[in-house]
C-alpha angles and dihedrals in degrees: 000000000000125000109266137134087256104060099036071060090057088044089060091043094056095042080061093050078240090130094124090090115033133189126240109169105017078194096059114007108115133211125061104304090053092049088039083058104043096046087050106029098075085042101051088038089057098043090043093054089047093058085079157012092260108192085216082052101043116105127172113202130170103255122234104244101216095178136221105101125188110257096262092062138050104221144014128215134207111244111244109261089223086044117132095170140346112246099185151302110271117251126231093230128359088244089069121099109245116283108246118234141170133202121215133150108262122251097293092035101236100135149343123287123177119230123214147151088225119112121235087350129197124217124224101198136169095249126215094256121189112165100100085199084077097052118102113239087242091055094042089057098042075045086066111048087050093054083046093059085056097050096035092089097036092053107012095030083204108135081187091061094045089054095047091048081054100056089045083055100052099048089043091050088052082058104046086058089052096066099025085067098039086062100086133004111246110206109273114267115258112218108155124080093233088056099054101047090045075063 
């Protein structure tokens, strides 16, 4: 079966023994299941890219400054609106020590912003992806059993199985880790003074 909302739905269904009812469109089936999936699927997806800096969920992106910075930083930037969690400020060279940041809601609270003492700063975020085309296959299985763990009350009312979805989760998700940093070879972090300034 191809990768769609749907059947990562139908995934989570089957980890909960609730096959009896399927889904085949999460944007237009109608009854419970569908409505249990829909009110849990955006939710567990979030929280589950979140669990990592997944390299199909890594974006870098020039921040907006928006100005009025506290008096202990330089700038403030305005916090990416598709922004799950920020990774990092790039740095200028990998011999130079990570860039500190904080993120706080600016002064009306009417969203995020990220303060720093960098110039003209990017950004390098977990973005709110949503192509499933883009998930890894690791990531769509430790996905399910998530998403599992939310449906388990609403359609097994079993508080065991959701448990049990929970700790499946948790050791897929290790996994998932696992083989999502072992794709590419980031440069080796610099730490000690000598390092940086043979650089």
């Amino acid at each position: 079966m191809a990768v769609s909302k749907a059947a990562i739905c139908n995934m989570a269904l089957a980890h909960i023994k609730q096959t009896k009812t399927t889904i085949a469109n999460l944007d237009t089936d109608t009854g419970n299941t569908a409505d249990q999936c829909r009110i849990h699927y955006d939710v567990a997806r979030r929280f589950a890219l979140a669990d990592h800096n997944w390299n199909f969920a890594t974006k870098r992106v020039t921040l907006a400054d928006v100005g009025s910075p506290p008096a202990t930083y330089t700038y403030r930037y305005d916090y990416p609106s598709d922004c799950l969690k920020v990774q990092e400020i790039q740095r200028l060279t990998k011999a130079d020590v990570p860039v500190p940041y904080l993120i706080e809601a600016v002064e009306d609270g009417s969203k995020l912003s990220i303060l720093t003492d960098m110039a003209t700063a990017i950004g390098v975020y977990t973005w709110d992806v949503e192509n499933v085309a883009l998930f890894s296959p690791s990531f769509v299985t430790a996905l399910s059993w998530l998403l599992a763990s939310d449906l388990a009350p609403a359609l097994s009312g079993s508080e065991k199985i959701q448990e049990s979805s929970l700790t499946v989760y948790r050791n897929y998700i290790a996994a998932a880790h696992a083989a999502d940093s072992s794709e590419g070879k980031a440069d080796d972090e610099l730490t000690a003074s000598w390092e940086r300034a043979r650089i």
